[in-house]
C-alpha positions as CSV (number, residue, x, y, z in Angstrom):
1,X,8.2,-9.4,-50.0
2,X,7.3,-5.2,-49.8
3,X,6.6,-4.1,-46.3
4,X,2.7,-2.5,-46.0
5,X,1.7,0.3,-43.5
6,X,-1.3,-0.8,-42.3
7,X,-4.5,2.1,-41.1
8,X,-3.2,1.1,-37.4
9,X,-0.3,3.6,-38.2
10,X,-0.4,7.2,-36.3
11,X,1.6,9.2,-38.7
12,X,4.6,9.6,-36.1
13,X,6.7,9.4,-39.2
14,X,9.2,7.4,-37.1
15,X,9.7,5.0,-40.3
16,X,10.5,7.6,-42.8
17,X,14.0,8.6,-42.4
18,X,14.9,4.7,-41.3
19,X,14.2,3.8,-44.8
20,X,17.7,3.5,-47.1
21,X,15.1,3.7,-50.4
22,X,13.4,6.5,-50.0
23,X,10.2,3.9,-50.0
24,X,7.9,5.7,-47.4
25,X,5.7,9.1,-48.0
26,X,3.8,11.2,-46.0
27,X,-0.4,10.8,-46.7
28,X,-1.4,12.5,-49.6
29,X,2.3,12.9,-51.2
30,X,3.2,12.0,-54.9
31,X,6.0,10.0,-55.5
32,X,8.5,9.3,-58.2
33,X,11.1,6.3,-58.8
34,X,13.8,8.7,-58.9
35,X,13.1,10.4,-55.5
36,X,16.8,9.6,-53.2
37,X,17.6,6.8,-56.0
38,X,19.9,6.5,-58.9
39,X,16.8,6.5,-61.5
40,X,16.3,8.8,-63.7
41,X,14.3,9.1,-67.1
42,X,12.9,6.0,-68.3
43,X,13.7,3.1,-66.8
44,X,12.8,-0.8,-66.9
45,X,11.8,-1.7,-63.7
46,X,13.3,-5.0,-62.4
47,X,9.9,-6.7,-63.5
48,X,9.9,-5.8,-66.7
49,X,7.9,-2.2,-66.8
50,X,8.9,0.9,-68.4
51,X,8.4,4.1,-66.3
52,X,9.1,7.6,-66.0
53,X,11.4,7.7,-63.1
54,X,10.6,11.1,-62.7
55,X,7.1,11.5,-63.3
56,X,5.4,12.2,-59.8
57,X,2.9,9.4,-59.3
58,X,-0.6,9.5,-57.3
59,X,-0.3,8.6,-53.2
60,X,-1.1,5.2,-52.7
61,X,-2.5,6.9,-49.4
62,X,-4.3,9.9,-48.3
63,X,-4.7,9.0,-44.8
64,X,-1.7,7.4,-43.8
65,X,1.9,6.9,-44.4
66,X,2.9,4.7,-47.7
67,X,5.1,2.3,-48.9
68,X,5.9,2.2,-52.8
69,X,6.3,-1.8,-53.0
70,X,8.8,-1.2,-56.4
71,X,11.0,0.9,-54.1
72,X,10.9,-1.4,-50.9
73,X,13.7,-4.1,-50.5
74,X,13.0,-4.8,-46.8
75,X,16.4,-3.4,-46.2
76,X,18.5,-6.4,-47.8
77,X,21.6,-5.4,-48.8
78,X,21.3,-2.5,-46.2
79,X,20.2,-3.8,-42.5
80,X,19.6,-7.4,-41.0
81,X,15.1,-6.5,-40.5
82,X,13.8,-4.1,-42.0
83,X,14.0,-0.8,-40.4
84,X,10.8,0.9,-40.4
85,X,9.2,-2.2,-38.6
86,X,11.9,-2.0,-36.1
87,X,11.2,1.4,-35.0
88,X,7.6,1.5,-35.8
89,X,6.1,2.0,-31.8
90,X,2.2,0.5,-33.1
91,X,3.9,-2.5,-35.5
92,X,2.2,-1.1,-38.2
93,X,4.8,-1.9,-40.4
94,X,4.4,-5.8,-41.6
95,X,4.8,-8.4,-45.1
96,X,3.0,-7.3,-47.8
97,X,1.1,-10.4,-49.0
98,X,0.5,-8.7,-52.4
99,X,3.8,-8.5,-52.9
100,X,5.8,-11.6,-52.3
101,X,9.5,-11.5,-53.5
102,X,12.7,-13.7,-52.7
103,X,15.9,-12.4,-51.0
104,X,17.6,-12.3,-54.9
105,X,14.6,-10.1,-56.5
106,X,15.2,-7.5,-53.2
107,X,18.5,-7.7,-54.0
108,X,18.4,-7.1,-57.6
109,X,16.0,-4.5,-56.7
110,X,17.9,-2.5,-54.4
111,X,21.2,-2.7,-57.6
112,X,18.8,-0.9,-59.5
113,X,17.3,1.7,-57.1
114,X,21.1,2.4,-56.4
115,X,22.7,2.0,-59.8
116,X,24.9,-0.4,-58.7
């Protein structure tokens, strides 16, 4: 499953360069699909969607840092845990319930963040 910042977070921005998807904004920051990936154009996501991998999409947060669940993988493919939760000092960083995924759909997810 995605990794959610919770409102415990303090906006260290600790998490943000741990990330190996580009996954995690700043409050109040758009985001696109093809920010740090391979995407590019439009694309079917791995569950079935077509977007605009460029298109800049509305924050999912205006208060405190974001995770995009299409982007995040948990690090599989890349790390053992994933990274922003190991270097997140509150532990804001925890399972998305919403968002529940097996260790094949991260992977497959991550091959097509990466173009691989």
């Amino acid at each position: 499953m995605a990794i959610i910042i919770t409102d415990e977070c303090i906006n260290c921005d600790a998490c943000i360069s741990e990330c190996p998807n580009n996954a995690i904004y700043e409050p109040d920051q758009e985001w696109s699909y093809s920010d740090e990936t391979a995407l590019s154009g439009t694309v079917t996501t791995p569950g079935g969607a077509e977007v605009d991998a460029d298109a800049e999409n509305e924050p999912i947060s205006d208060e405190f840092y974001y995770i995009v669940p299409d982007k995040c993988t948990e690090c599989k493919g890349f790390h053992d845990e994933p990274q922003c939760a190991s270097v997140c000092p509150v532990d804001c960083c925890v399972p998305d319930d919403n968002h529940v995924e097996t260790e094949d759909q991260l992977l497959q997810k991550k091959a097509w963040l990466h173009g691989e």
